[in-house]
N, C-alpha and C positions, 0 to 999 in steps of 0.2 A: 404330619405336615412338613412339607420343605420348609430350608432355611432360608430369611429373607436377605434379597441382593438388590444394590443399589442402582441408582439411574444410571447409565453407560454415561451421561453429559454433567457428572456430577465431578470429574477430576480426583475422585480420591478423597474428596473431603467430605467432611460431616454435615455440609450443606445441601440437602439431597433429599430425595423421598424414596422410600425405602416400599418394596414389594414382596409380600410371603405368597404366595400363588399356591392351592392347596386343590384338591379332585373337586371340591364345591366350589372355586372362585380364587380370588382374592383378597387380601387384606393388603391395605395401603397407607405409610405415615411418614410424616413431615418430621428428619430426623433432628429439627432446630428447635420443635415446638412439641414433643411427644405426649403433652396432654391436650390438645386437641383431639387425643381417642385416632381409632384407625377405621377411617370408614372400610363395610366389606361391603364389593358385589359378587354378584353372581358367578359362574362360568360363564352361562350366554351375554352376559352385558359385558365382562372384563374380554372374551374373546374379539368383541365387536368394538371394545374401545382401542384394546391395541392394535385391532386391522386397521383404524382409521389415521395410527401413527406412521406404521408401515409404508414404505413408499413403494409404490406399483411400480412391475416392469415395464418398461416400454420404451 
C-alpha cells in the first residue's frame, strides 16, 4: 500500500482529510477526528469521484 497524502487545499495543517489510494481503491480520513474509522471505496467509485473534482479542459 502507498503512503497516505493530504488535501493539496489543506495548507499544511493537520486540518485535512487524508488519502491512502491502494491497486483495490482508496482509504480516506478526517485527520481531526481519526475515530470516525476510514471509509474505503472501490477503484471504480474512487476513480469516478475524483474525475468529478477535476476540472475539464476547455
Amino acid at each position: 500500500m502507498s503512503d497516505r497524502h493530504k488535501s493539496g487545499c489543506s495548507g499544511g495543517t493537520d486540518q485535512c482529510v487524508e488519502v491512502r489510494e491502494h491497486s483495490t481503491g482508496a482509504d480516506v480520513r478526517d485527520t481531526r477526528d481519526r475515530s470516525r474509522g476510514q471509509p474505503a471505496f472501490t477503484a471504480n467509485a474512487w476513480g469516478t469521484f475524483v474525475s468529478t473534482l477535476r476540472p475539464t479542459a476547455g
